[in-house]
C-alpha positions in Angstrom: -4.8 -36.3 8.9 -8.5 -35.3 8.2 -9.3 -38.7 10.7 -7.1 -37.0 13.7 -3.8 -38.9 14.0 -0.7 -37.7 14.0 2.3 -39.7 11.9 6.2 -39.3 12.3 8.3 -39.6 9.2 11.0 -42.4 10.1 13.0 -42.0 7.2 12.1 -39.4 4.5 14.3 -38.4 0.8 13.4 -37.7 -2.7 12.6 -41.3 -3.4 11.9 -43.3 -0.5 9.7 -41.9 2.7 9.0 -44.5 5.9 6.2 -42.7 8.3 4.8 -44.2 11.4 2.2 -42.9 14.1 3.8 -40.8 16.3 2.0 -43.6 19.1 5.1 -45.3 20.0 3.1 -49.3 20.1 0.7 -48.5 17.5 1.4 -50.8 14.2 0.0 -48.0 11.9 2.7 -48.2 9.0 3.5 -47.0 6.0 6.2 -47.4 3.3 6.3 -45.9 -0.2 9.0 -45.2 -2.7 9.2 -42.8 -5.9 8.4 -44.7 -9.5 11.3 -44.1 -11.9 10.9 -41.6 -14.4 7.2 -40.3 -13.7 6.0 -38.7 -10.3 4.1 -41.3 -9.0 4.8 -43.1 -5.6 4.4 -47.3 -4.9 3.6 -47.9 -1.8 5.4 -51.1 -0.8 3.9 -51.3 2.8 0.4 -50.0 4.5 -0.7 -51.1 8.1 -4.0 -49.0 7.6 -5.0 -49.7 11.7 -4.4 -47.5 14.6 -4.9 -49.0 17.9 -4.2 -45.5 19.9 -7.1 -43.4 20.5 -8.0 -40.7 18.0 -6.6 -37.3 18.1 -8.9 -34.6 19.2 -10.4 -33.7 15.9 -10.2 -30.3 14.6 -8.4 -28.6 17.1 -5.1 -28.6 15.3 -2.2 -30.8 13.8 1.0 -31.1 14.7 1.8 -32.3 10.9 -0.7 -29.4 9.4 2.8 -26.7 9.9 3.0 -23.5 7.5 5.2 -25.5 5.5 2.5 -28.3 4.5 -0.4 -25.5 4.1 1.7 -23.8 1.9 2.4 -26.6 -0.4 -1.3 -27.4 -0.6 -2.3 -23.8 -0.8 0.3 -22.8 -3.3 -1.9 -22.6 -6.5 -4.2 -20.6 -5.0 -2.3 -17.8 -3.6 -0.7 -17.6 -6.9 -3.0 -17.3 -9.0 -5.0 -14.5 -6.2 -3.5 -12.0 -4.5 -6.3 -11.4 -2.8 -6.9 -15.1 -1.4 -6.5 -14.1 2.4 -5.2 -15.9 5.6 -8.7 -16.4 6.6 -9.3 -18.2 3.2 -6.5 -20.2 4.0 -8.3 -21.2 7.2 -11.0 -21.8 5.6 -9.8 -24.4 3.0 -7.7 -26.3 5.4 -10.8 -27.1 7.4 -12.5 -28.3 4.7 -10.2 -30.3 3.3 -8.5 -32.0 6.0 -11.0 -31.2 8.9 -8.0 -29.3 10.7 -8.7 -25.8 12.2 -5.1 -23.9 12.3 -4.6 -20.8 13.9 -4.9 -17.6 11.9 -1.4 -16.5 12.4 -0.5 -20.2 11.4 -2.4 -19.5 7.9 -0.6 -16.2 7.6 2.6 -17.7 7.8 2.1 -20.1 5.4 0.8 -17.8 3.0 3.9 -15.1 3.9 5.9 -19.0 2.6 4.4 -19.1 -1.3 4.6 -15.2 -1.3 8.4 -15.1 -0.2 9.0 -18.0 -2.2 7.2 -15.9 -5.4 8.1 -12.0 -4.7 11.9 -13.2 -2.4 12.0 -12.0 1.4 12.0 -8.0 2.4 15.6 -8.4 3.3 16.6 -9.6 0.1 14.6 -6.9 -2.1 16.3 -4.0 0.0 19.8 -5.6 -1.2 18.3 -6.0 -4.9 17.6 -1.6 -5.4 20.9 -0.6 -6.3 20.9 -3.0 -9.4 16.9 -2.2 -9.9 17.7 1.4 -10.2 20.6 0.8 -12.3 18.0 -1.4 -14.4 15.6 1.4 -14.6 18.2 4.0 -15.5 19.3 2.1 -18.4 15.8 1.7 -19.9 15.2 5.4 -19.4 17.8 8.1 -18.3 15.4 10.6 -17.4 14.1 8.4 -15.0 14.4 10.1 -11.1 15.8 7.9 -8.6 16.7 8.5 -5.2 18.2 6.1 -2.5 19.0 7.1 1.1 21.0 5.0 4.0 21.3 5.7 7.4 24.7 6.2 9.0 24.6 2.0 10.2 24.1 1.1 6.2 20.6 0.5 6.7 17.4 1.5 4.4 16.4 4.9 5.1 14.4 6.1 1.8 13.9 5.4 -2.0 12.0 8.0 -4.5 11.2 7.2 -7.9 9.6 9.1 -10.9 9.4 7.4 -14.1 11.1 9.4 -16.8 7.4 9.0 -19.3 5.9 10.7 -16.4 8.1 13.5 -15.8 8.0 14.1 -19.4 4.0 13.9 -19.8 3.8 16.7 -16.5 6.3 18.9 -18.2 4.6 19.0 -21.5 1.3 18.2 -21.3 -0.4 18.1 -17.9 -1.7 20.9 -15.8 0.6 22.7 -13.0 -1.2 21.3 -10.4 0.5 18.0 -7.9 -1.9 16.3 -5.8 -0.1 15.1 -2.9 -1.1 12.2 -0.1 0.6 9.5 1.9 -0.4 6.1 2.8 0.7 3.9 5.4 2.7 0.2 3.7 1.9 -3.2 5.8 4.9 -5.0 5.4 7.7 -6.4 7.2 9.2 -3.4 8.1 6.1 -0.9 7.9 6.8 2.9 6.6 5.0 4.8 4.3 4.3 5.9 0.7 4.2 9.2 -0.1 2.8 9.5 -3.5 2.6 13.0 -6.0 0.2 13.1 -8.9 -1.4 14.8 -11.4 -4.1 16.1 -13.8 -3.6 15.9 -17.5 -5.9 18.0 -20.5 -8.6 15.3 -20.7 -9.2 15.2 -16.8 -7.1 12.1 -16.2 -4.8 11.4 -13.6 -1.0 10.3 -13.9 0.6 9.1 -10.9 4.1 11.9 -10.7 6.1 10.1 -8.3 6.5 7.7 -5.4 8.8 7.7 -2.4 9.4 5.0 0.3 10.2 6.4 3.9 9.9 6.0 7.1 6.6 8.0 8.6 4.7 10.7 7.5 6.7 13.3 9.4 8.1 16.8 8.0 11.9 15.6 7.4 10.5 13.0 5.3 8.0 15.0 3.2 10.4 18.0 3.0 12.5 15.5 1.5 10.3 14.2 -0.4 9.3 17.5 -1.9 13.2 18.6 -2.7 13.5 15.6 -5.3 10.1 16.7 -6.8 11.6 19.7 -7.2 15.1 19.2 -8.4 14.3 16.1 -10.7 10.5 16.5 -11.4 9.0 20.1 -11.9 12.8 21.2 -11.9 14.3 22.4 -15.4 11.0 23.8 -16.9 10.1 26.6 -19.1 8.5 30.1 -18.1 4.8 28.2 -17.9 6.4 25.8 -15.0 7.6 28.4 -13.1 7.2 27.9 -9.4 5.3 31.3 -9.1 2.2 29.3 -11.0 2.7 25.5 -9.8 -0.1 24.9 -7.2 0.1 22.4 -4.9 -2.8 20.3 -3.0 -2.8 18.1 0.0 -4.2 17.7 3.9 -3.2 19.4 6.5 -0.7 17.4 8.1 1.3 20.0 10.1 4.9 18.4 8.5 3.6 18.5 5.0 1.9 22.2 5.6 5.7 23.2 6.7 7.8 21.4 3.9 6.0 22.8 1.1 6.4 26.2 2.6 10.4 25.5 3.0 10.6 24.0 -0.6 8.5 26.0 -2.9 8.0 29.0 -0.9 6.1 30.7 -4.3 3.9 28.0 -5.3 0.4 28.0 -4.4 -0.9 25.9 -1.6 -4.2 24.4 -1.1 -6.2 22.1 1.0 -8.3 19.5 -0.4 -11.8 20.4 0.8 -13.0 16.9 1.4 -10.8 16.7 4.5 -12.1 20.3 5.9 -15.6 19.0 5.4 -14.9 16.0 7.3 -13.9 17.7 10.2 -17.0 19.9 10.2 -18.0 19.3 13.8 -21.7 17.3 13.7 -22.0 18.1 9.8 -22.9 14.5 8.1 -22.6 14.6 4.7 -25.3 16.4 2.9 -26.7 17.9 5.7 -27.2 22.2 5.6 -23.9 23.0 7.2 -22.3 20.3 4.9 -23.3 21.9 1.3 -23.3 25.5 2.4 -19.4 24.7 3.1 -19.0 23.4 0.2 -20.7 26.3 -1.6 -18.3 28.8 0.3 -15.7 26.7 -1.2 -16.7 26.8 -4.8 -17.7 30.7 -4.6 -15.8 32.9 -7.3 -17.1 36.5 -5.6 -17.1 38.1 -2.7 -20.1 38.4 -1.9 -21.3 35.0 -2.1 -18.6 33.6 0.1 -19.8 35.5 2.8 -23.2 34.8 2.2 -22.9 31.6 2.5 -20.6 31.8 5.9 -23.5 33.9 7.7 -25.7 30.8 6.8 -23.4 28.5 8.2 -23.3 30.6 11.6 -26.9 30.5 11.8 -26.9 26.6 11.0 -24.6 26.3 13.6 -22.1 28.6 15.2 -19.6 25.8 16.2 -19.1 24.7 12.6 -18.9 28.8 12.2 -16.2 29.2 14.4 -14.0 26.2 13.2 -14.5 27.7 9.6 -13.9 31.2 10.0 -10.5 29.4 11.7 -9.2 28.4 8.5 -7.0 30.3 6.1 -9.3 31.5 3.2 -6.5 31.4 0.4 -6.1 27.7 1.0 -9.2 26.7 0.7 -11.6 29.6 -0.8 -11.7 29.9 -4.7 -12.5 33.9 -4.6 -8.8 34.0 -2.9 -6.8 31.3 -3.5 -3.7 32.5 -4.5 -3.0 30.3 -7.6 -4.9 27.8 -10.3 -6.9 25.2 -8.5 -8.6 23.9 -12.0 -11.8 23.0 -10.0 -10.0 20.3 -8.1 -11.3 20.5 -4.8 -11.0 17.2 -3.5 -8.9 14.5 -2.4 -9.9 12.4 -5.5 -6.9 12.3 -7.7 -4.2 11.0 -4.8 -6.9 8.8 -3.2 -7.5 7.0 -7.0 -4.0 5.9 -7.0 -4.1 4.9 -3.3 -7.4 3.3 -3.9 -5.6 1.0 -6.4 -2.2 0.0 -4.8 -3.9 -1.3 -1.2 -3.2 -4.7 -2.0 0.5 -3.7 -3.2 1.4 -2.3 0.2 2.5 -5.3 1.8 4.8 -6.4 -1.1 8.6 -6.1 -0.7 10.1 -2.5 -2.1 11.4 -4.1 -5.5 8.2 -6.3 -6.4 6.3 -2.6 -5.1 7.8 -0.8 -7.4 7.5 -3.3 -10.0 3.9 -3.3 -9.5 3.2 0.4 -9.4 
């Protein structure tokens, strides 16, 4: 291969394989059976010369296919999860001096990973037993599995049954909330809830599976929270103290008005800084935001919102915009427990990219 002909396998089984060049009058032969009892192979018969012309090196191989990459890359994709398509490329060149198409390299990675993890098809059959699975370990685990009308996947939510008990009893009433697009087969999106415990650290809540980031599916979302997460509290988990932080995505900003109409709900500051119009980090307009942000009075609020017209009466008039008791400590209308950014639910996100092309089972497996 890495000299740039091409062979056709004449006659090919577990313990005898006959190849020839795919040249139809060149004599290149060769003919090798398996050794009984170890994996070694004899080869009876080699006619090592090829009187055809040479393939044109390194511009493919028609017996380098995703199937023979994958064999040869097999170790290495398993023992890295990271070891990318482009890597792939990479070590086929240098080993056999054959450049394959990137999409070629994807596929035969997509091969050891189906082979490892099983195909997208096959994990959306396997969640009716995985949740029974899960429900058997813990009963207080929340699980949630929609169809459409045809049969067909519509969503999954899951909350561990440690985790519900750990926000009940010991963590702050205070759910960060964020989705994230997933890069598999059949795409969607995770919509993740978590939260802050006593010592500042943060416990992933719950996860859900669905189609888009859309209101229907976060007002869904948010009723399983609800009924199977903060749902059966005591008198310090009451809805009228549970604050709530996210973006501003306009289907989110609706379903948490529907589905806990007296819970607190905030905007994570990071994202209104962001769309400060010509406000780079750290510059005037940028920290005197941020200061209005963090004000507990009055007074200083507004002090620093005349600065930030005089800075720049653009950025003025995109602030003043903004509802002060989602975003303004002096006002806000619950507990934000100084969390002001978009830290906690970007953490988590931060640390499952590489699981968001995995099939739904081996995802939730992995998270």
């Amino acid at each position: 291969m890495k000299r740039g002909f091409e062979y056709a396998p004449t006659k090919c089984n577990d313990h005898k394989i006959t190849a020839r060049c795919r040249v139809s009058d060149c004599p290149w032969r060769i003919k090798a059976r398996q050794v009984p009892g170890i994996a070694q192979w004899w080869v009876k018969k080699f006619d090592s010369q090829h009187t055809c012309s040479r393939a044109i090196g390194g511009l493919g191989h028609r017996n380098c296919d995703a199937a023979f990459i994958a064999e040869f890359v097999r170790g290495q994709v398993v023992a890295n999860e990271k070891y990318t398509s482009k890597m792939v490329q990479t070590e086929i060149l240098q080993q056999h001096g054959v450049k394959i198409s990137y999409w070629k390299a994807y596929r035969a990675r997509e091969l050891v990973l189906q082979e490892v993890r099983g195909d997208f098809e096959g994990s959306f059959a396997l969640l009716p037993s995985y949740m029974q699975e899960l429900r058997s370990g813990d009963a207080q685990t929340c699980l949630q599995l929609l169809y459409q009308d045809e049969g067909h996947f519509h969503r999954f939510f899951l909350a561990f049954g440690a985790a519900i008990r750990a926000f009940r009893k010991h963590c702050r009433p205070l759910i960060g909330l964020d989705g994230t697009f997933l890069t598999g087969k059949f795409r969607g999106c995770l919509l993740t809830a978590s939260c802050i415990d006593g010592n500042n650290c943060i416990l992933p809540l719950a996860w859900a599976v669905v189609e888009g980031e859309n209101r229907y599916s976060w007002h869904w979302f948010l009723e399983q929270l609800r009924d199977g997460v903060v749902g059966d509290h005591d008198s310090s988990r009451a809805n009228s103290v549970l604050t709530i932080v996210s973006d501003r995505q306009k289907g989110l900003i609706d379903a948490v008005s529907d589905v806990f109409p007296d819970a607190a709900h905030g905007y994570y500051i990071y994202h209104l800084s962001t769309n400060l119009a010509h406000a780079p980090k750290n510059t005037p307009a940028w920290r005197r935001f941020w200061a209005a942000a963090r004000a507990y009075t009055v007074v200083e609020f507004n002090e620093h919102i005349e600065k930030i017209k005089e800075l720049n009466p653009e950025q003025y008039k995109y602030v003043v915009k903004l509802p002060q008791h989602r975003w303004a400590t002096h006002c806000f209308l619950g507990m934000r427990y100084s969390m002001l950014t978009s830290n906690c639910a970007e953490t988590i996100n931060s640390v499952i990219r590489h699981l968001k092309g995995l099939p739904i089972t081996y995802l939730v497996e992995e998270t």
